[in-house]
C-alpha positions in Angstrom: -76.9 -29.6 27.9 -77.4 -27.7 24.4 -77.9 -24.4 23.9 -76.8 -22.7 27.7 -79.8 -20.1 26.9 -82.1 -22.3 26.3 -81.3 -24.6 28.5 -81.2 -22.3 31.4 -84.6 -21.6 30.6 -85.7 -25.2 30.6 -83.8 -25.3 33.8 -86.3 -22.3 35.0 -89.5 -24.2 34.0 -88.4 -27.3 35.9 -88.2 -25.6 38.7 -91.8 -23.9 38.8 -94.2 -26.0 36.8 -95.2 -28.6 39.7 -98.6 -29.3 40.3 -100.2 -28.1 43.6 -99.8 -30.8 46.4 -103.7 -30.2 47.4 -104.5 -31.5 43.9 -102.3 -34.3 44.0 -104.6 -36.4 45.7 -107.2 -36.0 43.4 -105.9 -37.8 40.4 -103.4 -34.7 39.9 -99.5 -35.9 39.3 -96.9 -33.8 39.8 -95.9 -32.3 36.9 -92.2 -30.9 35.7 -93.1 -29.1 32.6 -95.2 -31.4 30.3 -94.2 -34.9 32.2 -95.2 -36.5 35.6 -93.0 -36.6 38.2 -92.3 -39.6 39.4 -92.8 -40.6 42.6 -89.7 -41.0 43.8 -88.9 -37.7 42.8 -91.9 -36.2 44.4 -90.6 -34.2 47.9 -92.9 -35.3 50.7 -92.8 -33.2 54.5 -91.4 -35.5 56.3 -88.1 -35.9 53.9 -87.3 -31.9 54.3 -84.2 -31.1 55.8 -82.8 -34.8 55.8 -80.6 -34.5 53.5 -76.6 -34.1 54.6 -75.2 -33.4 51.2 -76.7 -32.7 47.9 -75.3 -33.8 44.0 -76.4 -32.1 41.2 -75.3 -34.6 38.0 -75.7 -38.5 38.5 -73.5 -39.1 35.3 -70.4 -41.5 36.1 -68.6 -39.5 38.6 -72.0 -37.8 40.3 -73.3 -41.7 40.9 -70.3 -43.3 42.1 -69.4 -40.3 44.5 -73.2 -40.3 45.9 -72.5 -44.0 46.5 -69.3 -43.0 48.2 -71.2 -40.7 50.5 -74.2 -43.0 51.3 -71.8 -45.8 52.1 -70.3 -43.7 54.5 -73.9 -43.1 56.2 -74.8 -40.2 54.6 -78.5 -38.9 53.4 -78.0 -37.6 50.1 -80.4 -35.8 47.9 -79.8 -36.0 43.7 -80.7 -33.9 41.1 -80.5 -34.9 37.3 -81.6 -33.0 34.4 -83.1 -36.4 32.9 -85.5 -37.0 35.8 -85.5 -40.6 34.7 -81.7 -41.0 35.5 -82.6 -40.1 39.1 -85.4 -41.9 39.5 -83.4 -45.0 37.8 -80.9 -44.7 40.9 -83.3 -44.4 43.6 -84.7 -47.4 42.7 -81.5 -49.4 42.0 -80.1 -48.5 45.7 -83.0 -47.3 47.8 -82.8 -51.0 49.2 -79.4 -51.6 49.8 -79.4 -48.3 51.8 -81.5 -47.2 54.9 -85.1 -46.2 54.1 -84.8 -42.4 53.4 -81.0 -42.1 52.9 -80.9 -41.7 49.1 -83.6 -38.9 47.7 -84.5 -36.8 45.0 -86.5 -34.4 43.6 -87.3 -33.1 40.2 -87.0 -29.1 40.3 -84.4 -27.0 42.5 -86.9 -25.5 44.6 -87.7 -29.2 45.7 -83.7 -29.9 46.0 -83.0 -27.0 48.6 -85.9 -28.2 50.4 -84.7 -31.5 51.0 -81.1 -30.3 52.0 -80.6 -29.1 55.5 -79.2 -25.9 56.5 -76.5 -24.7 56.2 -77.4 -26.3 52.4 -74.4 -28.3 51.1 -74.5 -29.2 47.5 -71.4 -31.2 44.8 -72.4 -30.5 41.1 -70.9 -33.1 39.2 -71.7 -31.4 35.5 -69.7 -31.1 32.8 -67.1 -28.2 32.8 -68.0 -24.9 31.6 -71.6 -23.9 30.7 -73.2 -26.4 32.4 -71.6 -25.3 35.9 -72.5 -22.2 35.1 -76.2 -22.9 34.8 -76.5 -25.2 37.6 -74.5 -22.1 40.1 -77.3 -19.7 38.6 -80.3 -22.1 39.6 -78.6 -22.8 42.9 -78.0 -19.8 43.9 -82.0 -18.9 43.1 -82.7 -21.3 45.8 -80.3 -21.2 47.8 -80.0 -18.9 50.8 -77.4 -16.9 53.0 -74.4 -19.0 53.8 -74.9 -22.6 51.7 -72.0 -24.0 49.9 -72.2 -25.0 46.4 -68.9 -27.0 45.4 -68.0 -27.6 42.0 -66.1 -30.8 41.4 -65.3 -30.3 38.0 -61.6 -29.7 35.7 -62.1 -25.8 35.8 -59.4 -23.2 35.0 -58.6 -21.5 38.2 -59.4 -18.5 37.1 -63.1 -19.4 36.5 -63.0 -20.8 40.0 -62.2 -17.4 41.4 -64.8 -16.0 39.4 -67.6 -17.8 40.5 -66.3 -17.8 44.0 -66.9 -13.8 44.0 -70.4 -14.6 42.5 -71.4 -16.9 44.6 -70.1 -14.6 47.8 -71.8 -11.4 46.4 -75.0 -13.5 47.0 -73.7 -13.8 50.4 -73.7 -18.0 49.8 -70.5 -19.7 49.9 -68.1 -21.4 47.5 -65.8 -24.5 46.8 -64.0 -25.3 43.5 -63.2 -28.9 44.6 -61.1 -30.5 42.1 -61.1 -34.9 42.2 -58.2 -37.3 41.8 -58.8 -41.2 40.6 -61.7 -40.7 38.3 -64.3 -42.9 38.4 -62.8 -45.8 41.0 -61.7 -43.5 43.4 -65.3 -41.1 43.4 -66.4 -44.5 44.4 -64.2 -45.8 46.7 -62.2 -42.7 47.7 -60.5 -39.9 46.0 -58.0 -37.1 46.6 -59.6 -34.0 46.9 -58.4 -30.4 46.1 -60.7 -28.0 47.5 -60.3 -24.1 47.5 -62.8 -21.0 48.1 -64.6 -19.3 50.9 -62.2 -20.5 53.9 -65.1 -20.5 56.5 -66.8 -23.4 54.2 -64.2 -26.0 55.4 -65.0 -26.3 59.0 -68.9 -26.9 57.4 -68.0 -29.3 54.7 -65.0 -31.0 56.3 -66.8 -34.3 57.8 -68.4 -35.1 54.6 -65.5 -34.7 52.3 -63.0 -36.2 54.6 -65.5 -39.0 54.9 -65.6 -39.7 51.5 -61.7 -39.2 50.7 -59.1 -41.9 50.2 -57.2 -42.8 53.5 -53.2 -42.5 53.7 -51.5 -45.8 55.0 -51.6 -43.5 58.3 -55.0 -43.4 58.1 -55.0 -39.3 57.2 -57.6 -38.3 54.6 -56.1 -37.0 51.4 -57.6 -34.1 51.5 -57.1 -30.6 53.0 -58.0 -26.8 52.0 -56.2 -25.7 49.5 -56.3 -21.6 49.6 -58.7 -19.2 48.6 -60.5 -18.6 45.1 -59.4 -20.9 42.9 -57.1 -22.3 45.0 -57.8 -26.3 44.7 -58.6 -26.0 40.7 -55.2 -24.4 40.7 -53.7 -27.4 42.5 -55.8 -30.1 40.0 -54.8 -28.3 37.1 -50.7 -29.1 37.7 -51.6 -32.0 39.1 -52.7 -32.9 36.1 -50.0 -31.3 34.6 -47.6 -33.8 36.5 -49.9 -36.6 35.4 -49.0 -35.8 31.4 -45.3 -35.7 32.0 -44.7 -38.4 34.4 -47.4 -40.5 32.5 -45.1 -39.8 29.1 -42.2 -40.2 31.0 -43.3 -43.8 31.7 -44.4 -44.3 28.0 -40.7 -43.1 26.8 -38.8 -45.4 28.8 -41.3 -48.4 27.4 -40.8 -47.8 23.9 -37.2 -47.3 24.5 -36.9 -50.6 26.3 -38.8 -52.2 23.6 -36.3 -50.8 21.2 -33.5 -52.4 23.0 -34.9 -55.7 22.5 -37.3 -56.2 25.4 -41.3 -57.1 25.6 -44.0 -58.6 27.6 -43.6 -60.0 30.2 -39.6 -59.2 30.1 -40.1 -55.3 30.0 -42.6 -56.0 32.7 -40.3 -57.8 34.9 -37.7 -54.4 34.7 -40.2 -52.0 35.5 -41.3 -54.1 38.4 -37.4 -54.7 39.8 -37.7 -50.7 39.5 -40.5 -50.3 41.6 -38.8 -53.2 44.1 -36.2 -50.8 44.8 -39.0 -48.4 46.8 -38.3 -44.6 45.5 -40.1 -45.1 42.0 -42.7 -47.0 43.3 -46.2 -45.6 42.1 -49.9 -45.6 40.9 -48.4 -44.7 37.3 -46.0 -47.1 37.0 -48.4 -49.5 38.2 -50.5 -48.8 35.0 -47.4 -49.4 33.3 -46.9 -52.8 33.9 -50.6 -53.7 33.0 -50.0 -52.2 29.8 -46.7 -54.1 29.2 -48.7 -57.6 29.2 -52.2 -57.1 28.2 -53.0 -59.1 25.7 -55.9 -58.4 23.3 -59.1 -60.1 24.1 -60.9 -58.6 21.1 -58.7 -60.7 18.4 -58.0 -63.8 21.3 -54.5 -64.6 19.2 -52.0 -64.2 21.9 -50.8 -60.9 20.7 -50.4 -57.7 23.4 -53.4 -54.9 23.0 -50.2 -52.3 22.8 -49.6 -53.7 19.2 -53.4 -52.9 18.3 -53.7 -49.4 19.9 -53.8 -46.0 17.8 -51.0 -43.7 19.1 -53.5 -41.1 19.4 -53.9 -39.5 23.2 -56.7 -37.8 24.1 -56.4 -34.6 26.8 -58.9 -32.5 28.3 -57.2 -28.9 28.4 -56.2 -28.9 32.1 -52.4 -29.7 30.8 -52.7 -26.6 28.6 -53.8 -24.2 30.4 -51.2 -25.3 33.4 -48.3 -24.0 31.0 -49.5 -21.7 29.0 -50.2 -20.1 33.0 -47.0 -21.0 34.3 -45.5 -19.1 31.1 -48.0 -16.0 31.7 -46.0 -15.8 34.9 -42.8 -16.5 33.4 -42.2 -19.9 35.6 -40.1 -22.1 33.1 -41.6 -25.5 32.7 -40.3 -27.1 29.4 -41.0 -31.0 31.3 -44.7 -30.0 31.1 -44.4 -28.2 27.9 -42.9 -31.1 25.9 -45.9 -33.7 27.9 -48.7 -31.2 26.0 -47.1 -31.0 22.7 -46.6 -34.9 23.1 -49.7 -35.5 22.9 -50.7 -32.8 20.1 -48.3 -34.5 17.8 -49.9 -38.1 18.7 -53.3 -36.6 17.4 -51.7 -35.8 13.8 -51.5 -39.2 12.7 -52.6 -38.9 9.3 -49.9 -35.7 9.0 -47.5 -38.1 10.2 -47.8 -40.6 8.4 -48.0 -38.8 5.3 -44.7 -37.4 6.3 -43.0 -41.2 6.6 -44.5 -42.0 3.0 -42.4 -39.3 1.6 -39.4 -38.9 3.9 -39.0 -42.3 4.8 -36.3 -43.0 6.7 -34.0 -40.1 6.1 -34.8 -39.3 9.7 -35.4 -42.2 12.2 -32.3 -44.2 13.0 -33.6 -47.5 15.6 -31.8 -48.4 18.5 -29.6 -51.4 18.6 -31.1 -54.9 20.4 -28.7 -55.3 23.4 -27.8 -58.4 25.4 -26.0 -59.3 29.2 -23.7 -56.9 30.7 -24.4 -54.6 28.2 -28.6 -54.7 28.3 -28.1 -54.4 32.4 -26.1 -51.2 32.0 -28.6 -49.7 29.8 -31.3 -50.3 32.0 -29.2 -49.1 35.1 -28.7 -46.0 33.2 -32.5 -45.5 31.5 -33.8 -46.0 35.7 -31.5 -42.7 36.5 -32.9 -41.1 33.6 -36.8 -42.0 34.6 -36.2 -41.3 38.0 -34.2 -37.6 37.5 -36.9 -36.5 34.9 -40.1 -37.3 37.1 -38.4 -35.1 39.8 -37.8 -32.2 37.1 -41.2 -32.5 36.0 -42.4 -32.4 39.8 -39.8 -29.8 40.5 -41.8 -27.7 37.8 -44.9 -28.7 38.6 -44.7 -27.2 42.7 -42.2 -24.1 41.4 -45.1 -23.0 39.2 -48.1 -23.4 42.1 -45.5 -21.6 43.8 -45.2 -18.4 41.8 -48.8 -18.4 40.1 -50.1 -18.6 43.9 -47.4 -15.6 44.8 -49.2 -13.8 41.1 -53.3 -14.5 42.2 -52.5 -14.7 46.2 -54.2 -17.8 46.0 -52.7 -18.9 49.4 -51.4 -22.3 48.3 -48.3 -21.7 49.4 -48.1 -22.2 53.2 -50.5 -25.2 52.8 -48.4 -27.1 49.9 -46.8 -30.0 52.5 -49.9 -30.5 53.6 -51.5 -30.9 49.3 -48.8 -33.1 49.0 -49.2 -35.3 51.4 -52.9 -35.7 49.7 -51.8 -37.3 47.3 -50.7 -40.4 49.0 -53.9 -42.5 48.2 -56.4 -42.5 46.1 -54.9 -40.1 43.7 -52.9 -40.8 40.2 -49.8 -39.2 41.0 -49.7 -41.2 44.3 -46.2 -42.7 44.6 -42.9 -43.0 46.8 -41.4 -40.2 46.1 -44.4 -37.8 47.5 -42.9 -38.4 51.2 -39.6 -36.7 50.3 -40.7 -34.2 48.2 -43.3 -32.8 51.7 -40.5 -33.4 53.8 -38.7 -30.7 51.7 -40.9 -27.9 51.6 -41.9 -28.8 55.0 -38.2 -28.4 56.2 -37.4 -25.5 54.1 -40.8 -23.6 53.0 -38.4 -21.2 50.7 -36.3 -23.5 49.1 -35.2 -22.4 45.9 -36.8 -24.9 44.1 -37.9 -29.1 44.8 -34.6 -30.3 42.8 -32.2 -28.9 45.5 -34.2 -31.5 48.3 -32.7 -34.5 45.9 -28.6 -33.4 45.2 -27.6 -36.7 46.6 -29.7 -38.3 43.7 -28.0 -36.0 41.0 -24.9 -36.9 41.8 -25.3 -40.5 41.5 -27.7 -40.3 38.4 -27.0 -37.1 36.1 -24.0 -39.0 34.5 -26.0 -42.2 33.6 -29.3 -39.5 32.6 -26.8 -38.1 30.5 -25.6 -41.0 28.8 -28.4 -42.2 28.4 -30.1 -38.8 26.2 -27.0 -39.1 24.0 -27.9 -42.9 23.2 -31.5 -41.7 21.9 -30.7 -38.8 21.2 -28.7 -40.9 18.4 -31.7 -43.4 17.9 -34.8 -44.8 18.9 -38.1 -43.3 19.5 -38.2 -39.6 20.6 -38.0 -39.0 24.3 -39.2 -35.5 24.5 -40.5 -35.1 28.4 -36.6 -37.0 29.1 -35.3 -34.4 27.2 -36.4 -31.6 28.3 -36.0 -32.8 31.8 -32.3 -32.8 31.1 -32.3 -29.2 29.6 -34.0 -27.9 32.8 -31.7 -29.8 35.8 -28.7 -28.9 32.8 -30.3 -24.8 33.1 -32.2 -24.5 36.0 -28.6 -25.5 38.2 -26.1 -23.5 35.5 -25.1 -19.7 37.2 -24.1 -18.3 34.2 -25.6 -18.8 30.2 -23.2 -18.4 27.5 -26.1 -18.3 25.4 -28.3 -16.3 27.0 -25.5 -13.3 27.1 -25.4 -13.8 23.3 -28.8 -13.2 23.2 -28.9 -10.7 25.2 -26.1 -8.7 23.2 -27.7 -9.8 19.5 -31.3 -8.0 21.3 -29.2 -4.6 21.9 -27.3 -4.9 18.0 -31.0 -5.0 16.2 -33.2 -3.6 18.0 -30.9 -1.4 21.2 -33.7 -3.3 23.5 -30.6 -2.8 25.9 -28.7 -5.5 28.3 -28.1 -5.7 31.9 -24.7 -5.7 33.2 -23.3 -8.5 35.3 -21.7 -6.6 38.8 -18.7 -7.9 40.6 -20.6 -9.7 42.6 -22.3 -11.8 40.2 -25.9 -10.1 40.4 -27.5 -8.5 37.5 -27.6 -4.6 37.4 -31.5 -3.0 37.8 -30.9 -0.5 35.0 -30.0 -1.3 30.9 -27.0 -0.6 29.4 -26.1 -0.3 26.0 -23.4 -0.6 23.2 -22.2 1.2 20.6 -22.6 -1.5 17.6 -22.5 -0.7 13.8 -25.3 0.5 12.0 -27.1 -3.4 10.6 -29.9 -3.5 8.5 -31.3 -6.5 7.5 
């Protein structure tokens, strides 16, 4: 999109340099600053008002979620900056589609006309900017009580932003994030939507449409809260997605270092996912990646061996925790998943490091065999298992407090979020049920670990065991780590070091302790010490 200045400008002209319809009949095209319009872009009387739903961006994800919506009998109207990307689609699936159901125009005036009140639009740009620009046209055309949506990975915080724009204008708002990428915008994703709450009743038969369907049948979608609300829910789900993704890629590399490969490794994760609770969409991926081989050099050898341990990330993961830790919400699980893949992206820095270090620091794990390769695995399933519900556990504790810290309104509706993400969603899996079950049976439980104590009592010893194995060799398992320290904290009354802390605070700098109280509680009030006079 360039400069946003300019291009909101550009964005301007668009939308007023069309040629008089009374010319057009005389030899006149329409005219979108200094080109043509093409004709399919060219609004005509009798398509006003036809359209259901409106998409502003037919990039990947704008062109497989208007397909979505016109296989589900829709109308939809499309607006592209690149008029020729619009006019492109028209023509490649005005015939598989009902005459009229797939239109477009070429300014916004045109675009609000073809939508029919109350005006429903999905921008589908990319983050930031962009959304910005396209919300500013929109709302120029738009008029009292039509719903703009925006689809896109937005802070929260921006969400509730332009939701108080867009209501000052007296229109109406959605921050809608999507679930499954490209696949499920065209055959059905999770949705996340949060805003103005009287939108839903509006938009509900469209986006339900469109949404992946639970093995009940139930859409996986439902309104999130207010403001920011669904953006808030994508951006920990996505959160969850890094951990429970790297969780995954730990136990790989450590089964690799134990002697395993291929098709072998694959045939473990799979007897995992046979025994129902870590069945899932991520540990599906998993397995594919366990026995691709690599096309490109068509030797037999597996892609994995050929790929740069380099992991790309868009920022939702990083703002999740550096949020959760504005609001003081603990969530080392999802902490160690970011900084996982920061430290993938110095590759050069690392291996500049192994050239001179060598291997003073790594130690490899030992290739096992029989009774004792089954009991390692046994043990390595506990640890999988009992990190992704830490990292899940951290995941729904922070949209609980951060939703108590913007009244979001998440809170009453989280069963009902989790149960979206049964289908068509990445973090779909087994363990979703449970997890609803709990908050739905207990909305104030202290936190999701304490719905799964049968679970730690069978696994922590084998989790355990296992983190002192690698924790004495093989690759690093950060995310497993860290999962440990927070069931190991998180279910500990008392901190031996955190009153030594507390004391060594008061000694340099007499920033003052609380007192413990015969009943266990803290006090309210600071005390102090009398300690020796210490400078450094």
């Amino acid at each position: 999109f360039g400069s946003s200045h300019f291009m909101l400008r550009v964005h301007r002209v668009l939308a007023h340099c069309v040629a008089p319809p009374a010319l057009r009949g005389f030899g006149f095209a329409a005219m979108s600053g200094d080109k043509a319009i093409p004709a399919p872009l060219q609004v005509t009387a009798e398509q006003e008002g036809t359209a259901d739903v409106g998409i502003v961006g037919i990039g990947v994800m704008g062109s497989n979620l208007a397909l979505n919506l016109l296989g589900k009998g829709f109308t939809v109207a499309i607006w592209n900056l690149e008029l020729e990307v619009s006019e492109k689609f028209i023509a490649d699936h005005s015939q598989t589609f009902a005459e009229g159901k797939v239109i477009g125009s070429a300014t916004y005036e045109d675009f609000a006309r073809l939508l029919r009140p109350p005006r429903k639009c999905l921008i589908l740009v990319t983050a930031g900017k962009a959304t910005d620009m396209v919300i500013e046209n929109l709302m120029r055309v738009f008029s009292k009580d039509d719903i703009i949506v925006d689809t896109g990975n937005a802070h929260f915080k921006d969400q509730s932003r332009r939701a108080e724009q867009v209501e000052a204008k007296g229109l109406r708002f959605l921050g809608m994030g999507i679930s499954g990428g490209a696949e499920g915008a065209r055959k059905g994703p999770a949705f996340f939507p949060g805003g103005t709450p009287s939108v839903w009743e509006d938009i509900r038969p469209i986006v339900e449409a469109a949404a992946a369907k639970a093995s009940d049948g139930r859409p996986c979608v439902t309104m999130n809260g207010r403001g920011g609300a669904g953006s808030c829910v994508k951006m920990y789900h996505n959160a969850g997605e890094y951990a429970v993704l790297q969780i995954w890629a730990e136990a790989f590399a450590t089964l690799r270092g134990v002697g395993l490969g291929g098709d072998k490794l694959r045939q473990v994760l799979e007897s995992w996912k046979a025994r129902g609770k870590l069945d899932s969409y991520m540990l599906d991926l998993t397995c594919e990646v366990a026995t691709m081989k690599d096309a490109e050099e068509n030797d037999g050898s597996y892609l994995l061996e050929k790929t740069a341990d380099m992991i790309g990330s868009k920022g939702t993961g990083l703002w999740s925790v550096q949020v959760a830790m504005d609001v003081g919400c603990p969530v080392p699980s999802l902490v160690a998943a970011v900084l996982a893949r920061q430290m993938s992206m110095t590759r050069p820095e690392r291996l500049a490091n192994q050239g001179l270090v060598g291997d003073l620091v790594q130690s490899e794990l030992v290739q096992l065999e029989g009774l004792e390769l089954d009991k390692f695995v046994e043990d390595l399933y506990w640890a999988v298992y009992l990190s992704i519900i830490a990292s899940y556990a951290q995941m729904f504790q922070s949209l609980r407090i951060v939703d108590q810290e913007f009244k979001l309104d998440i809170a009453p509706n989280l069963p009902r979020i989790i149960s979206t993400f049964r289908a068509g969603c990445i973090l779909q899996g087994a363990l979703l049920e449970p997890m609803s079950k709990a908050f739905e049976a207990d909305p104030n439980i202290p936190n999701l670990l304490c719905a799964f104590m049968e679970e730690l009592k069978v696994g922590m010893p084998a989790f355990r065991s296992t983190m002192a194995k690698l924790a004495m060799a093989g690759e690093p398992t950060t995310v497993m780590q860290a999962s440990l320290g927070y069931l190991a904290t998180m279910t500990r009354g008392t901190m031996k070091a955190g009153q030594v802390v507390s004391l060594q605070r008061d000694v340099f700098g007499r920033h003052g302790f609380k007192r413990l109280k015969a009943n266990g509680q803290a006090t309210e009030e600071l005390h102090h010490a009398e300690w020796p006079d210490m400078i450094p």
